[in-house]
C-alpha positions, -999 to 999 in steps of 0.1 A, spaced: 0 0 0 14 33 -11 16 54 19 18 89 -1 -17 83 -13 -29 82 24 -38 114 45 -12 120 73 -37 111 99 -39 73 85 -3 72 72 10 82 104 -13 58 128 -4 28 100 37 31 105 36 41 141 11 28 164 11 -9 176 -21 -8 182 -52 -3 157 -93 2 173 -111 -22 155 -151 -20 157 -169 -45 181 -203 -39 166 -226 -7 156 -257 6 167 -283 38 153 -315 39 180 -344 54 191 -357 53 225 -388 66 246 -389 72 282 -404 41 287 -370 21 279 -346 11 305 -319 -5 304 -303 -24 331 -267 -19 347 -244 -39 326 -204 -38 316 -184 -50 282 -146 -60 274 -144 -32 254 -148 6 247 -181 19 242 -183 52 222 -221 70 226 -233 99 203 -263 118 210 -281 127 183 -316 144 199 -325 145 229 -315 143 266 -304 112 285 -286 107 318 -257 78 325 -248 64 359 -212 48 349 -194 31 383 -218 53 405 -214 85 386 -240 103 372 -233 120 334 -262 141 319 -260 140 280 -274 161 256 -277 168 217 -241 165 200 -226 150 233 -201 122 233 -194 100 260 -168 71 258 -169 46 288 -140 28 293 -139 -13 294 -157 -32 327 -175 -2 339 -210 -10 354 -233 14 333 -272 26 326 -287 48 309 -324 62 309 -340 84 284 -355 116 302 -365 138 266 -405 133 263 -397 134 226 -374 105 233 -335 98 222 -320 92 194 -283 80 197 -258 61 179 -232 36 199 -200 20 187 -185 -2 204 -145 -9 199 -112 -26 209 -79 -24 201 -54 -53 183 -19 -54 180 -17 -56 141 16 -76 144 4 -103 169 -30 -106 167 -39 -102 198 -64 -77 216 -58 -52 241 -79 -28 264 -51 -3 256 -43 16 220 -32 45 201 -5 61 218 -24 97 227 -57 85 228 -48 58 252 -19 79 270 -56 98 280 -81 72 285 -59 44 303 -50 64 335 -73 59 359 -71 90 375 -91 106 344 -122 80 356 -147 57 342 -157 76 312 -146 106 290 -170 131 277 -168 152 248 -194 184 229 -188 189 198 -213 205 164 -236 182 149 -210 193 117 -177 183 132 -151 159 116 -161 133 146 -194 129 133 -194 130 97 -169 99 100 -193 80 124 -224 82 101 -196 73 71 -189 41 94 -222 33 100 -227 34 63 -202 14 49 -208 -12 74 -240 -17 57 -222 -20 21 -211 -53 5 -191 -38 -21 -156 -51 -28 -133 -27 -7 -161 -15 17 -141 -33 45 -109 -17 38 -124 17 34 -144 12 69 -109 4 85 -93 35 74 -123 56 81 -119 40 119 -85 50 123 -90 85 109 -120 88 136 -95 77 166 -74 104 153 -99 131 154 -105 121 184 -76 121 203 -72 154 189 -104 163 204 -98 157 235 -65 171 235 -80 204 228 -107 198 257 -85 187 280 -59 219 276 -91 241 277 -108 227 306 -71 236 329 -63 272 316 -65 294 339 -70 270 363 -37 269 391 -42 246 412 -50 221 382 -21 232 362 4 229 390 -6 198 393 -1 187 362 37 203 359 46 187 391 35 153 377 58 164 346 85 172 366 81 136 387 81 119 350 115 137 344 131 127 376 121 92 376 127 86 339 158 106 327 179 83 323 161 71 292 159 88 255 129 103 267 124 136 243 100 169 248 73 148 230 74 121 256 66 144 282 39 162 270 21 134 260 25 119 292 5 149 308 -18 146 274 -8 183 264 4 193 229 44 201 235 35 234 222 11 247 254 28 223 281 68 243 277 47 272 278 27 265 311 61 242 324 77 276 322 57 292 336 53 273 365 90 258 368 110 288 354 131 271 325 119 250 299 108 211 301 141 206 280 168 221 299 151 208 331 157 178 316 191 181 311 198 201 346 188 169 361 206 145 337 236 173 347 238 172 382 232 131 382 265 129 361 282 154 390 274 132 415 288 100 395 321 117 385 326 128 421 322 99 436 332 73 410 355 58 387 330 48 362 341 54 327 325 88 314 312 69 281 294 49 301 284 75 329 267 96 292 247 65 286 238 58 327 224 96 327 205 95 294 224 108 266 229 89 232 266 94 233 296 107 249 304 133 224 269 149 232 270 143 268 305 164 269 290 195 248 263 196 275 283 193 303 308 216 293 279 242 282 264 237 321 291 234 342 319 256 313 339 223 325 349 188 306 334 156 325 370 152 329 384 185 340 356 182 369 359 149 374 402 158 382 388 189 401 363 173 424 375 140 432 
């Protein structure tokens, strides 16, 4: 399959992600007030669009009120119900999804890397909400999917796949956006947030962790989380990073023998020649030169 011919969305989720959603099953209703449905869980993730109408979830004991162009995503083996309270009724669409590893065949509750960097921690609860118009991206792909579902033509399945990863993308997207708008301006959230940045750095420095890596692990574009780090720390996410790399590799030259090539690699750095233009940049030192004037 030649990549070129694919939007960046698809390419990009088809060479990088391990993980690819693949549909469960489909579902386009109607209900009155006079449907109930009784508490129940799945295996797998279950997508909700409102339509019309108003409805209310209790997902795990927590009540979510859900209105026209409302999307709710409850995450796999949450106890759930949902009652209809419109007089005129509900009209909803569900899709249901999991995730396979494309290389091993095998399913996982777990996915695309910034969707499921969001959705997997727990501290973010059973469920996920997102509004969005009745003419977003998000929902002209779902009624697409529920279309070509429907089709037998030769290719319909193919098309449906990429139609499903391009919706996961949106998605994550989505979310991103929400989730970066529902903490500005907000302090206490956003210190929060930096301090669990700055704990990711400390315990994981020593690895080829990059700006990217970070920000996603907060689920904030890298653009607005070195702004707000900033902000909040005083230097960027970056050369925090490499203070902290820095002053690990001061504490190992002063009090060991261990090879500097090796002490680059213990501290995080890809090589020694890098490590040394760092060093000498922080400290106006060589690893060696301190090392001679420290030990």
């Amino acid at each position: 399959m030649d990549e070129n011919i694919l939007p960046k969305a698809w390419g990009s989720v088809l060479s990088s992600s391990a993980f690819i959603p693949v549909i469960v099953k489909t579902i386009e209703r109607f209900h009155d007030t006079s449907w109930h449905m009784e508490p129940n869980s799945h295996e797998f993730f279950e997508m909700v669009y409102i339509k019309k109408g108003n409805a209310v979830f209790e997902i795990s004991g927590n009540h979510a009120e859900i209105g026209p162009n409302d999307i709710i995503i409850i995450k796999p083996d949450q106890f759930h119900k949902f009652e209809v309270k419109s007089k005129m009724g509900c009209e909803f669409i569900v899709l249901s999804f999991r995730f396979e590893n494309k290389f091993e065949g095998q399913f996982s509750g777990v996915s695309l890397e910034d969707f499921l960097n969001f959705v997997s921690k727990k501290e973010w609860g059973s469920f996920i909400s997102l509004k969005v118009s009745h003419k977003n991206e998000i929902i002209n792909l779902l009624n697409r999917i529920l279309k070509e579902r429907q089709n037998p033509d030769i290719g319909s399945e193919f098309l449906n796949y990429l139609l499903v990863l391009e919706l996961f993308v949106l998605i994550s997207r989505a979310l991103k956006m929400e989730w970066e708008n529902s903490i500005k301006n907000k302090s206490p959230k956003l210190k929060e947030l930096m301090q669990v940045a700055v704990n990711f750095i400390h315990n994981n420095y020593e690895r080829d962790i990059s700006l990217k890596d970070i920000s996603k692990y907060v689920f904030l574009s890298s653009s607005y989380f070195t702004r707000a780090f900033k902000e909040e720390i005083g230097i960027s996410p970056i050369n925090y990073l490499l203070k902290i790399r820095i002053e690990r590799a001061k504490e190992l030259l002063e009090s060991t023998q261990t090879k500097i090539s090796d002490i680059a690699l213990s501290v995080g750095f890809s090589n020694q020649q890098r490590f040394n233009d760092i060093f000498k940049k922080y400290t106006k030192l060589t690893p060696l030169q301190y090392r001679k004037q420290n030990s």
